[in-house]
ROFI-895788 format. One record per residue (C-alpha): residue in three letters; z, x, y; residue number from 1. Coordinates in nm, 4 decimals. Each point is the difference from the previous one (the first is absolute). Example, Ala and Ser with C-alpha at 12.3 -4.5 7.8 and 13.67 -1.06 7.14 Angstrom:
2
(ALA; (0.7800; 1.2300; -0.4500); 1);
(SER; (-0.0660; 0.1370; 0.3440); 2);
% end
This chain:
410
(UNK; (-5.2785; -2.7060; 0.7533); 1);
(UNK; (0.1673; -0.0564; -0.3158); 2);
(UNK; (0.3353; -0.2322; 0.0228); 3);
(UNK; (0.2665; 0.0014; -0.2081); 4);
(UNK; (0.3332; -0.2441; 0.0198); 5);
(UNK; (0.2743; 0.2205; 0.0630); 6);
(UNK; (0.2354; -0.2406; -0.1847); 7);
(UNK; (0.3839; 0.1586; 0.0699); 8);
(UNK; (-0.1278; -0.0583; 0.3583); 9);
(UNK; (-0.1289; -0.3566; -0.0456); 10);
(UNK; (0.2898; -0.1156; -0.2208); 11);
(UNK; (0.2504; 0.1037; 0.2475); 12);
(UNK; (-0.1765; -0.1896; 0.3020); 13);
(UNK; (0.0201; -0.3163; -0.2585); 14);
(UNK; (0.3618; 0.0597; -0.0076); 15);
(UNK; (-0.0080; -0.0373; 0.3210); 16);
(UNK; (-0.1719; -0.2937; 0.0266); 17);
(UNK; (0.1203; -0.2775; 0.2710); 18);
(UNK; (0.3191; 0.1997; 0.0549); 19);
(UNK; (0.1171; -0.0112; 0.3811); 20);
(UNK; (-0.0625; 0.3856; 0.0651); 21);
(UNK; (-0.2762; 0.1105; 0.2149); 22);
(UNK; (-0.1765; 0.2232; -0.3135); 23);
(UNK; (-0.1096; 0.2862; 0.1808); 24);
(UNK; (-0.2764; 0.2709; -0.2040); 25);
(UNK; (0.0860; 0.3372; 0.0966); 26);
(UNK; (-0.1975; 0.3203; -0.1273); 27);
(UNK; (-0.2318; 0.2790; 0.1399); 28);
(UNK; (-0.3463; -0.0739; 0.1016); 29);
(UNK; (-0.2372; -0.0987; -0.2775); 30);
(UNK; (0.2850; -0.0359; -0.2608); 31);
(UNK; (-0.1559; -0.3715; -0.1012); 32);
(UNK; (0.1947; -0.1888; 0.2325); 33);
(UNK; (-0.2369; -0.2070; 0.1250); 34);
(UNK; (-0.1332; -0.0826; -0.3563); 35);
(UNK; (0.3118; -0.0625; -0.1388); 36);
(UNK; (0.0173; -0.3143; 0.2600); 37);
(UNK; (-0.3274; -0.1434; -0.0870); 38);
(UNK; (0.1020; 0.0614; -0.3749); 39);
(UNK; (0.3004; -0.2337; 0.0569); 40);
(UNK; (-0.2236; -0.2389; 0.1842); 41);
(UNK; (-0.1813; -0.0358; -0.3236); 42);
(UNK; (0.2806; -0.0302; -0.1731); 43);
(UNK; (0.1213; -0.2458; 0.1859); 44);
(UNK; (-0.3624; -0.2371; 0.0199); 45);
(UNK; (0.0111; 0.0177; -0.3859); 46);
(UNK; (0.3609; -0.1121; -0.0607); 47);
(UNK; (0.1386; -0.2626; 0.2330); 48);
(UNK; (-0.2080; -0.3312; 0.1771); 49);
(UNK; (0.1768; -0.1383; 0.2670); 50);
(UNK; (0.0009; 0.3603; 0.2238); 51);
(UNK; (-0.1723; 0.0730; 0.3442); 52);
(UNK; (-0.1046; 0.3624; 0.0330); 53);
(UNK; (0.0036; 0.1246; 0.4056); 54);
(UNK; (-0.2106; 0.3785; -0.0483); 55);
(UNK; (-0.0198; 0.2192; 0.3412); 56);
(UNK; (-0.1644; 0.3654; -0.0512); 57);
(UNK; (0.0500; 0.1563; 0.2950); 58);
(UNK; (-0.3124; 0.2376; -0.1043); 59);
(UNK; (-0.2432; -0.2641; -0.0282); 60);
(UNK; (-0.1606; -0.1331; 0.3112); 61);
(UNK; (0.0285; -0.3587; -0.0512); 62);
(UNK; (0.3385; 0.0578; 0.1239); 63);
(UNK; (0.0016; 0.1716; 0.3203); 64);
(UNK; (0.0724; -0.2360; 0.2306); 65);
(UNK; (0.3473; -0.0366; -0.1806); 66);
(UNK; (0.0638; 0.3588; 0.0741); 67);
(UNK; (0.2717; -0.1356; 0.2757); 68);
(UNK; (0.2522; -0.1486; -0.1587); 69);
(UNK; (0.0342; -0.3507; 0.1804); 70);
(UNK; (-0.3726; -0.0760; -0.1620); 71);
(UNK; (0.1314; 0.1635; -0.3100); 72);
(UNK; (0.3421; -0.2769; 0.0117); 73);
(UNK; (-0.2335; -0.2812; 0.0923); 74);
(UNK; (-0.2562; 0.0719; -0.2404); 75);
(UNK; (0.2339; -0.0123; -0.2860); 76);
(UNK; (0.1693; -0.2936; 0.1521); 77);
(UNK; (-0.3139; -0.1499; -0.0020); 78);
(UNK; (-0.1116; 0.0559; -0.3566); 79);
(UNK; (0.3380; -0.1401; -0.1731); 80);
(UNK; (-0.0159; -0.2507; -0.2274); 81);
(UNK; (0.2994; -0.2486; -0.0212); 82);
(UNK; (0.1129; -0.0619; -0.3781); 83);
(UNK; (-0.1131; 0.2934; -0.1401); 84);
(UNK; (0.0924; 0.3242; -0.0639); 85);
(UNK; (-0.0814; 0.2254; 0.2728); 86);
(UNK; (-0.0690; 0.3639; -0.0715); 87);
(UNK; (-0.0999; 0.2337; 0.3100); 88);
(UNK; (-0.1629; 0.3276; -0.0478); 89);
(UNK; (-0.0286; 0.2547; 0.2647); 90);
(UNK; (-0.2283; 0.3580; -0.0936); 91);
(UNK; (0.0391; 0.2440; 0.2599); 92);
(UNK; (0.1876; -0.1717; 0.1935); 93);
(UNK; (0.0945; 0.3170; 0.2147); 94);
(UNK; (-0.3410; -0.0970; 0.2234); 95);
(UNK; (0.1566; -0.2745; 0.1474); 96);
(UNK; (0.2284; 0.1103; 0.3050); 97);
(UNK; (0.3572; -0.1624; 0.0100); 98);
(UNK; (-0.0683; -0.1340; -0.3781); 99);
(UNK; (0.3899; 0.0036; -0.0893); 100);
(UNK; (0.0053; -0.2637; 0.2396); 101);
(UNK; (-0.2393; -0.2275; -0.1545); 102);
(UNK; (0.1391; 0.0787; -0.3231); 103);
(UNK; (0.3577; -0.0679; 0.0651); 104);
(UNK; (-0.0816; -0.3302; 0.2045); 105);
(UNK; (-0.2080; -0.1698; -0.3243); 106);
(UNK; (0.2952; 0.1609; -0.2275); 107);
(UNK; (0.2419; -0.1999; 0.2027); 108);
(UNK; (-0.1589; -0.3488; -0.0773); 109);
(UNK; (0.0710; 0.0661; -0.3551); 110);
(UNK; (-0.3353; -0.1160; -0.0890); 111);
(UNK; (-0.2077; 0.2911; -0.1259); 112);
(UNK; (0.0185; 0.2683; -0.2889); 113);
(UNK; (-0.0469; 0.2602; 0.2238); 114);
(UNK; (-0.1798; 0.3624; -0.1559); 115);
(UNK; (-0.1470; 0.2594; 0.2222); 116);
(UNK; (-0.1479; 0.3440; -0.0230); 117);
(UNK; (-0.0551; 0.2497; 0.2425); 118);
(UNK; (-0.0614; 0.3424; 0.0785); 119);
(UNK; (0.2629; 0.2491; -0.1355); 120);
(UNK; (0.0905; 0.1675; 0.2985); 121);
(UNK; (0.0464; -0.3371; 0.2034); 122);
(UNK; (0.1902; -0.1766; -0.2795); 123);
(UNK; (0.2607; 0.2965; -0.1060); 124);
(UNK; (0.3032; -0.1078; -0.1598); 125);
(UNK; (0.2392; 0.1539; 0.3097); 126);
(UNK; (-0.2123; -0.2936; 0.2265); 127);
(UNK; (0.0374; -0.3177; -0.2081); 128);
(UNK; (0.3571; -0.0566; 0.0679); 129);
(UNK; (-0.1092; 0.0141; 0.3637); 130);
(UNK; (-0.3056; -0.1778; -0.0092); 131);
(UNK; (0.0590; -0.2605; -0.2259); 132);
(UNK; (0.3465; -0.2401; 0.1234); 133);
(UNK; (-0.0323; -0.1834; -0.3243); 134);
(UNK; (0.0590; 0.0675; -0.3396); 135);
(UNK; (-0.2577; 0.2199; -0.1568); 136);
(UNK; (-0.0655; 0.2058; -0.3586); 137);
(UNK; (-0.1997; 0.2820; 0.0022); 138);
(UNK; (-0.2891; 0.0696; -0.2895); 139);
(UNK; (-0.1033; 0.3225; -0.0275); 140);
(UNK; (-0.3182; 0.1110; -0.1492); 141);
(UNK; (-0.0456; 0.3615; -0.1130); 142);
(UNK; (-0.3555; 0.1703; -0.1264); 143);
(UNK; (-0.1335; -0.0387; -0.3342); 144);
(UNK; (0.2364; 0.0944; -0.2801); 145);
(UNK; (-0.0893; 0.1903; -0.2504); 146);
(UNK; (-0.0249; -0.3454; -0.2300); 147);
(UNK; (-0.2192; -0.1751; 0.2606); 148);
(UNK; (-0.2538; 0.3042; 0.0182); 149);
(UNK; (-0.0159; -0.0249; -0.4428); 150);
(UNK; (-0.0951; -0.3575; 0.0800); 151);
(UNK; (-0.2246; 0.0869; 0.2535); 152);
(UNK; (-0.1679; 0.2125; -0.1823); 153);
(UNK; (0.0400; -0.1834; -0.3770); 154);
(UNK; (-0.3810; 0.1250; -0.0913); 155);
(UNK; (0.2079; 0.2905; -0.0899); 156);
(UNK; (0.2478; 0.0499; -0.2507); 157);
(UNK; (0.0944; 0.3864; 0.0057); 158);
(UNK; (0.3019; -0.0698; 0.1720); 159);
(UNK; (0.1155; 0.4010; 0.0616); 160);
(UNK; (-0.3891; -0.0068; 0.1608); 161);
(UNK; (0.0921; -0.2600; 0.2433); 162);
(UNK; (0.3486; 0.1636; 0.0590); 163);
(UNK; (-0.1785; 0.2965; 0.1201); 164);
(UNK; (-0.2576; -0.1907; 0.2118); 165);
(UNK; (0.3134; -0.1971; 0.1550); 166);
(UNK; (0.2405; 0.2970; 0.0796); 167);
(UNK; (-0.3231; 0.1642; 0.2149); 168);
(UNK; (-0.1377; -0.3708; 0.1368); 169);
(UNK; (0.3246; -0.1869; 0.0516); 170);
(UNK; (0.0337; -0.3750; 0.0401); 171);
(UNK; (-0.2022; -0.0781; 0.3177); 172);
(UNK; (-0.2450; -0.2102; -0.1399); 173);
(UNK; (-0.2295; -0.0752; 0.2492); 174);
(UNK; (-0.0979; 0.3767; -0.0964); 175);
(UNK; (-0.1160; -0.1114; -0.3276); 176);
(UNK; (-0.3524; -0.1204; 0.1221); 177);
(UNK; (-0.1403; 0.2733; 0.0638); 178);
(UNK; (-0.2121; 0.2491; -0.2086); 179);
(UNK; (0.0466; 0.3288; 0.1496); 180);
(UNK; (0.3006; 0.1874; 0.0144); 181);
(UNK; (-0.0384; 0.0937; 0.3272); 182);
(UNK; (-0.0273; -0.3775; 0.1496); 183);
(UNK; (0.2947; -0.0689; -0.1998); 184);
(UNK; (0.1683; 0.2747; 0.1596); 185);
(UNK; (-0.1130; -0.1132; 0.3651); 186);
(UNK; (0.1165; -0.3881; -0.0544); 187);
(UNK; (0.3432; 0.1342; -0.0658); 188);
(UNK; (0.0208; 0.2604; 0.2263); 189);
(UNK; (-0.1306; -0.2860; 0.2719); 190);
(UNK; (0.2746; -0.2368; -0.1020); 191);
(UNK; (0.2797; 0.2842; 0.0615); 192);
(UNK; (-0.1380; 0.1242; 0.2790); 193);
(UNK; (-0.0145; -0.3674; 0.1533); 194);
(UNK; (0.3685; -0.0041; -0.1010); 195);
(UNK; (0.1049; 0.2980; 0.1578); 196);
(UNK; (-0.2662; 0.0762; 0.3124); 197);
(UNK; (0.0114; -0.3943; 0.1413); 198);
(UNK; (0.2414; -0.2228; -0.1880); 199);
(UNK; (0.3432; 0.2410; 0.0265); 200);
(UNK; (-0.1846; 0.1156; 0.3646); 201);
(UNK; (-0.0536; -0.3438; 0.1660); 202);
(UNK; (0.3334; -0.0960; -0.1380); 203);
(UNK; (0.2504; 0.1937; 0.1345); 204);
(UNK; (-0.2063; 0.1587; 0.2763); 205);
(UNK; (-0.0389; 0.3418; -0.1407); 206);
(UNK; (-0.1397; 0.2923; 0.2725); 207);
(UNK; (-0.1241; 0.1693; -0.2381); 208);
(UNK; (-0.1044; 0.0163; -0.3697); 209);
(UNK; (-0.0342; 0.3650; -0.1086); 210);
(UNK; (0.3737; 0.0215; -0.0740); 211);
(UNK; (-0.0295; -0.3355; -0.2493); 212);
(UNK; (-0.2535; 0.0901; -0.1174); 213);
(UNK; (0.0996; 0.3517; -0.1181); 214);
(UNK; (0.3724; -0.1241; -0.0510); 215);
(UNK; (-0.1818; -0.2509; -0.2441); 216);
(UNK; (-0.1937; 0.2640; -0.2318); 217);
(UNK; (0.2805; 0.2196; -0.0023); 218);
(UNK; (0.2342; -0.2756; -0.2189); 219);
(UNK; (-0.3067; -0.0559; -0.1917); 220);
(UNK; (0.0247; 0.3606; -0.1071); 221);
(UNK; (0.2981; -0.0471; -0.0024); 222);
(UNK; (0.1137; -0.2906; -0.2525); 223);
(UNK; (0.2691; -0.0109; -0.2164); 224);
(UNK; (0.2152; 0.3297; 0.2243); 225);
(UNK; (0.2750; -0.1266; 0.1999); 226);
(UNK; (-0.1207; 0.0238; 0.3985); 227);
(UNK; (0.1907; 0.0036; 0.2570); 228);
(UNK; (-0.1339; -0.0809; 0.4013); 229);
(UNK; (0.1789; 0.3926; 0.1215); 230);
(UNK; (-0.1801; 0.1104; -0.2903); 231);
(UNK; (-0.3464; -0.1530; 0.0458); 232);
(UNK; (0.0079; 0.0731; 0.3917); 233);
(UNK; (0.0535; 0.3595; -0.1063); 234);
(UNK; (-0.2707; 0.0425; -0.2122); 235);
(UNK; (-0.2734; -0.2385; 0.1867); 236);
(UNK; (0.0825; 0.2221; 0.2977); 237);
(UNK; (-0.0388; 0.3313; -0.1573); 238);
(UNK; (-0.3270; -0.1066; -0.1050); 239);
(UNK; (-0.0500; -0.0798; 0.3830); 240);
(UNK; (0.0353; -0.4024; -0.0360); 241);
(UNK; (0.2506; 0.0474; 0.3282); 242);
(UNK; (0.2853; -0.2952; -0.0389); 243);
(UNK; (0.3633; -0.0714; -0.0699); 244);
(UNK; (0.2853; -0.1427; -0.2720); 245);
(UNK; (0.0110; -0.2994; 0.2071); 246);
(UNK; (-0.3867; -0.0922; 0.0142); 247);
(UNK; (-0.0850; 0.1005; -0.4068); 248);
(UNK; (0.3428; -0.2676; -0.0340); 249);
(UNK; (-0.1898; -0.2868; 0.1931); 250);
(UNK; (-0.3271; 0.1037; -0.1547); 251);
(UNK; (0.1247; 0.0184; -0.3319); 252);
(UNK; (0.1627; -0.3933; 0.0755); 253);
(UNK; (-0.3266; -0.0931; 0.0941); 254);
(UNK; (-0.2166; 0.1073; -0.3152); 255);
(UNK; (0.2906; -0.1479; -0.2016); 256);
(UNK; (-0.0282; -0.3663; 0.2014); 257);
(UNK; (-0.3566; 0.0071; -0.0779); 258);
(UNK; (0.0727; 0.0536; -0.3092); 259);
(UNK; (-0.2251; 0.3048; -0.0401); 260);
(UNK; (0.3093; 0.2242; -0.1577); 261);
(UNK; (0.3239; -0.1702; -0.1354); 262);
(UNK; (0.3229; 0.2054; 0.0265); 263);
(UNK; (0.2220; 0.0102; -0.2306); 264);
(UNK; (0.3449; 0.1209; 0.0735); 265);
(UNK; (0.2463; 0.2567; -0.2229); 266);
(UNK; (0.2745; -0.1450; -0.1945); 267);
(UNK; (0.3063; 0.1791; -0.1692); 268);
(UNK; (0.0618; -0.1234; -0.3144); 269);
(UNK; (0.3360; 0.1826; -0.0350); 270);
(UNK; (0.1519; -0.0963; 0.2997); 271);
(UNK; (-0.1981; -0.3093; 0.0316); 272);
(UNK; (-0.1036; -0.0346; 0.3152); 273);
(UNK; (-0.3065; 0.0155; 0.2458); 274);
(UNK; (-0.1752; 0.3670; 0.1576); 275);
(UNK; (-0.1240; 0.0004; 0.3395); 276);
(UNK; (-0.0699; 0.3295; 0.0119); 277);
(UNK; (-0.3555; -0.0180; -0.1431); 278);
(UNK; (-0.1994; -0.2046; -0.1573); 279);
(UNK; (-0.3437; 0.0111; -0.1931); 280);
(UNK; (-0.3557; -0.1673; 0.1196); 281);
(UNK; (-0.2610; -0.1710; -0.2703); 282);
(UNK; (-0.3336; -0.0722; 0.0717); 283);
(UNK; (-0.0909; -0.3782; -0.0472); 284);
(UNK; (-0.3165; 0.1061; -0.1835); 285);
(UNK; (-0.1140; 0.3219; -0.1375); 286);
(UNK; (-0.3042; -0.1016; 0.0602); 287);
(UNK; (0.0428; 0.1018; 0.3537); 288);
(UNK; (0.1394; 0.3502; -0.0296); 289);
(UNK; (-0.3053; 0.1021; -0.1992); 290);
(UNK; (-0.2383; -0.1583; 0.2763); 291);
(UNK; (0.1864; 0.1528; 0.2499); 292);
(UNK; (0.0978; 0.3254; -0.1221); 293);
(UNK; (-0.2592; 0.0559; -0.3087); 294);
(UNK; (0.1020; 0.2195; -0.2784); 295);
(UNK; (0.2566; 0.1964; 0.1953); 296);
(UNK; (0.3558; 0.1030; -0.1509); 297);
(UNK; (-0.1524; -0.2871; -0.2549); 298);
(UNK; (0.3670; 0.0102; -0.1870); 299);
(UNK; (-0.0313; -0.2427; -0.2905); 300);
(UNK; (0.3938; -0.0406; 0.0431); 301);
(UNK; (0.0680; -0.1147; 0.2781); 302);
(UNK; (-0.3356; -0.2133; -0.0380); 303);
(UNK; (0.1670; -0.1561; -0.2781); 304);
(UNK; (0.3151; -0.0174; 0.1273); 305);
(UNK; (-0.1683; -0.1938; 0.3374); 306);
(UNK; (-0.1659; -0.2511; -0.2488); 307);
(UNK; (0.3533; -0.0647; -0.1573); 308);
(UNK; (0.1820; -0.0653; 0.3251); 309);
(UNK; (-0.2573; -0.2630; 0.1049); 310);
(UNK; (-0.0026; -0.1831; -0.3474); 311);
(UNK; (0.3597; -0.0057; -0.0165); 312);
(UNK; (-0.0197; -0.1453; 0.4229); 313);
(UNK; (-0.2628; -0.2251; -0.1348); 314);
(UNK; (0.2573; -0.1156; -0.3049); 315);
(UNK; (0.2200; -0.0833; 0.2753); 316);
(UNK; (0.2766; 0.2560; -0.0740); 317);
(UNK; (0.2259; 0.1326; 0.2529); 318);
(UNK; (-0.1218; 0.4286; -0.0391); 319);
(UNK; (0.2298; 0.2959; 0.0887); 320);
(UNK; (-0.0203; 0.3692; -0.0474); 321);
(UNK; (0.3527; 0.0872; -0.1790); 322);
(UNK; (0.1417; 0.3000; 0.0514); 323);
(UNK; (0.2445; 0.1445; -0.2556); 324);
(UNK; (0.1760; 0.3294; 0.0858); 325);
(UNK; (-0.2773; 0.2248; 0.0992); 326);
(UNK; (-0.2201; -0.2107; -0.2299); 327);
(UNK; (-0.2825; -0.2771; 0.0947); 328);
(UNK; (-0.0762; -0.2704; -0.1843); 329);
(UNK; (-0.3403; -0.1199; 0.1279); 330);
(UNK; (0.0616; -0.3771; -0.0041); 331);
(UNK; (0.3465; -0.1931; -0.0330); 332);
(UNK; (-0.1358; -0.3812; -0.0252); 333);
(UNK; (0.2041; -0.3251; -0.0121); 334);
(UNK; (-0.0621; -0.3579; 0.0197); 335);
(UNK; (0.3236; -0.2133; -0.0590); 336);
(UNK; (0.2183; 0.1361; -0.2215); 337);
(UNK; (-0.2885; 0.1840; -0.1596); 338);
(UNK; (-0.0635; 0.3965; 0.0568); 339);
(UNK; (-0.1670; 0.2694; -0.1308); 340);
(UNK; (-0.0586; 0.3605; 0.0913); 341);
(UNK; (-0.3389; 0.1544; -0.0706); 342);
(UNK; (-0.1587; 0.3235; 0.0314); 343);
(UNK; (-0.3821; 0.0539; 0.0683); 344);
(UNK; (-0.2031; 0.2747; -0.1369); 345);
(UNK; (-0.3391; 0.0853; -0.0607); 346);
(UNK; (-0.0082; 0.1883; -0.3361); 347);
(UNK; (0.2977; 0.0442; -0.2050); 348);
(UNK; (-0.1451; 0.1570; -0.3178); 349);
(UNK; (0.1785; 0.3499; 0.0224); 350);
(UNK; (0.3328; -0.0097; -0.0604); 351);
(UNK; (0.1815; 0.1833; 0.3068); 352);
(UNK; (-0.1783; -0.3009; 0.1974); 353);
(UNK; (0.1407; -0.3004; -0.2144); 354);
(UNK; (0.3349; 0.1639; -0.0146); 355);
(UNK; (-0.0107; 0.0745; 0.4283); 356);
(UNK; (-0.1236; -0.3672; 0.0263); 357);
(UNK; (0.3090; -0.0986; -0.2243); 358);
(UNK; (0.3024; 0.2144; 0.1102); 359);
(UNK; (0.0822; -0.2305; 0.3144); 360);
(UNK; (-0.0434; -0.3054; -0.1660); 361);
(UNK; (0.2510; 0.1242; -0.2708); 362);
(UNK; (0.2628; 0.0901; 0.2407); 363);
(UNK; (0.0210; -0.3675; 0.1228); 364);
(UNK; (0.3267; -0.1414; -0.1600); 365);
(UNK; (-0.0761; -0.3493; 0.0161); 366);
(UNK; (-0.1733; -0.2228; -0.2873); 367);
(UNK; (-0.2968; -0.1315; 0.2072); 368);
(UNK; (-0.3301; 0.0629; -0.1480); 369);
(UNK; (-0.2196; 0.3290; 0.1123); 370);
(UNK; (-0.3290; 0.0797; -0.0809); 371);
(UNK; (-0.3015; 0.2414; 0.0524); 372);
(UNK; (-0.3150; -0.0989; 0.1055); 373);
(UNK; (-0.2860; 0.2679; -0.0691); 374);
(UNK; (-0.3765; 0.0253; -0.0869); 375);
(UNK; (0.1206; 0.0401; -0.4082); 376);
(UNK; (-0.2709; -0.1718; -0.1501); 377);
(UNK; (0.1983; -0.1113; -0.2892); 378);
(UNK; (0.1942; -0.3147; -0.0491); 379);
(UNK; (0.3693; -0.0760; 0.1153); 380);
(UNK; (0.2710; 0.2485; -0.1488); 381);
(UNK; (0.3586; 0.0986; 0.0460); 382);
(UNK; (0.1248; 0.3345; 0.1525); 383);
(UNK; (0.3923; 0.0396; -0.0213); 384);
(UNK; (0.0273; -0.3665; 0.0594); 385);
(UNK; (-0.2689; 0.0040; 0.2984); 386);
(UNK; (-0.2873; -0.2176; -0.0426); 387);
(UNK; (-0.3683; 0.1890; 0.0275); 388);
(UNK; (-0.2677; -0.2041; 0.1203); 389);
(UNK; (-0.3536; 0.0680; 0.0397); 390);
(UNK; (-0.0817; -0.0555; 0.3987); 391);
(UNK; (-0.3401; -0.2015; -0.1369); 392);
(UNK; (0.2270; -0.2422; -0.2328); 393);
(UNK; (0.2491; -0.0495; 0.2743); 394);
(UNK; (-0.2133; -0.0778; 0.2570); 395);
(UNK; (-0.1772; -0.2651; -0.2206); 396);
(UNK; (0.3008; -0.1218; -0.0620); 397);
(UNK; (-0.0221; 0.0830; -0.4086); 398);
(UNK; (0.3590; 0.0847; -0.0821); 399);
(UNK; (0.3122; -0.1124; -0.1673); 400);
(UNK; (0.1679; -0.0197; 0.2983); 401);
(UNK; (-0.1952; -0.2388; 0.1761); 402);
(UNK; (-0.0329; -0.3843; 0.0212); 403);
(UNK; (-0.2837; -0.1997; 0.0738); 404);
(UNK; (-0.0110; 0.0588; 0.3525); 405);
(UNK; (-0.0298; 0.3509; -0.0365); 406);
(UNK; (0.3604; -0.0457; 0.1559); 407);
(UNK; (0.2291; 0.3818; -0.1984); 408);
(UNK; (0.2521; -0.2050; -0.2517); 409);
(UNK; (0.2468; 0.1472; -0.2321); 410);
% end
């Protein structure tokens, strides 16, 4: 399999080097967690001398008799190296009962740069606080961007090709080996089913799975409309999927702590303030939906709009949906003192689209930037003092309004 350094992910482990946090890599199954670690392993062999590197994969054999976590402590004990610096990698550590315990003891001696990885739906981000007594810093690793597959795949320079290819295959890249569409297909649908079917099952001791399952395909059709849990309950049980507000609200958590879906609550720009009425669910890869559900209510939209809401999560923006009046504006995003408000389409060529795309944007008072993304084809231009932006160019980070990090400036 062909490996690429993802280097946003790399460079912010190295910023993070010999900190005091526990640096914890968080992200859905087969989102290149696992090779991120051994990529800052390599990193680290080819930069610095006087280091000791302690490696436990929990997957590999050689290690299961540390699988209890007193032979795990003493093992690492063991292997430490007095006047160096001691790095301590843990992948997988989830297969090691009572682990936190391990962990926190060796954190506690101050002696070790502690990183670990471990199965999404035993390291969620509600559990760390709990788990972990010291301090800790989470990392957290999404699928391919759009950027990373161009790289991937740099025999090719059609660009609007590969945009296609990546909106229907999605960043999973373990899927990238294989050389029939249907085996791509089935290692995807494999990794979400593990997900949903054993991971979100063995972890919270679900009865049954039918209802996560179906509650699961039904936001995938369903990205980018607000959802409520009264709402989905309805629905799943008028389509004989028999369950309740209070059991899509838990399952819905649950998906969202594995990171499968990421919610992303309303906002009111004119009043300011937070929504709780409803909120809207993205997909953490497209790639998924079209595995799962195939061409189905294939709405290049909301497709697009899913892709934007993950970049913009992977930029590390705080996202909103703003509400203005009876008007949406699909994304309100801020980081510091920064914000913008964007609107997704897919094709805004006629002119009753670009000016419906427009029209909420326009009613916002304030002088923060707003801009459309769409599938124009043509290079960045002005609309009534919006900025239009090709999705392809935005994703790739080739605008005006972004720095070298691929990080929105203005």
């Amino acid at each position: 399999m062909k490996i690429i350094t993802r280097t946003e992910y790399l460079n912010r482990i190295i910023e993070l080097n010999q900190t005091p946090d526990i640096k914890i890599i968080t992200g859905i199954r087969r989102s290149g967690k696992s090779e991120l670690m051994r990529a800052y392993i390599e990193y680290l062999k080819g930069h610095f001398e006087n280091i000791n590197i302690i490696f436990i994969d929990f997957m590999d054999m050689t290690y299961e008799k540390l699988k209890e976590y007193h032979s795990f402590h003493a093992y690492v004990e063991e292997h430490y190296q007095a006047g160096k610096t001691n790095y301590l990698f843990v992948d997988e550590v989830q297969m090691c009962p009572s682990f936190e315990l391990a962990v926190n003891s060796l954190y506690s001696k101050r002696k070790y740069d502690i990183y670990i990885t471990g199965s999404n739906a035993f390291l969620l981000s509600t559990d760390l606080a709990t788990l972990f007594t010291g301090r800790y810093i989470g990392i957290h690793v999404f699928p391919f961007s759009f950027r990373e597959y161009c790289r991937y795949y740099d025999e090719t320079d059609d660009k609007e090709k590969l945009f296609e290819a990546y909106s229907i295959r999605g960043g999973l890249a373990g899927s990238y080996v294989y050389k029939t569409e249907a085996d791509r297909i089935r290692y995807i649908k494999e990794v979400y089913e593990t997900i949903v079917t054993r991971d979100l099952v063995q972890k919270y001791s679900l009865p049954d799975t039918l209802v996560l399952q179906r509650l699961s395909e039904f936001l995938m059709d369903n990205i980018s409309n607000l959802t409520s849990p009264n709402k989905v309950s309805q629905l799943l049980t008028a389509n004989k999927t028999i369950t309740n507000h209070v059991t899509v609200g838990k399952y819905i958590k649950y998906l969202c702590n594995a990171f499968v879906f990421y919610d992303i609550k309303r906002y009111d720009i004119r009043g300011k303030k937070y929504l709780e009425s409803s909120e809207k669910f993205y997909l953490c890869d497209t790639g998924i939906r079209y595995a799962v559900l195939g061409s189905r209510n294939m709405d290049y939209g909301r497709v697009y709009e899913n892709m934007v809401c993950i970049e913009l999560l992977r930029r590390e923006y705080d996202v909103y949906v703003g509400k203005l009046y009876q008007k949406e504006i699909d994304f309100v995003v801020q980081k510091g003192d920064e914000k913008i408000y964007i609107q997704v389409s897919d094709n805004i060529s006629d002119p009753k689209t670009l000016e419906r795309e427009s029209q909420p944007l326009l009613q916002i008072r304030d002088a923060y930037p707003k801009m459309i993304i769409a599938r124009t084809r043509h290079p960045k231009y002005s609309y009534e003092g919006i900025e239009i932006y090709d999705i392809v160019d935005w994703l790739l980070g080739k605008t005006e309004a972004e720095g070298k990090n691929g990080k929105l400036q203005e």
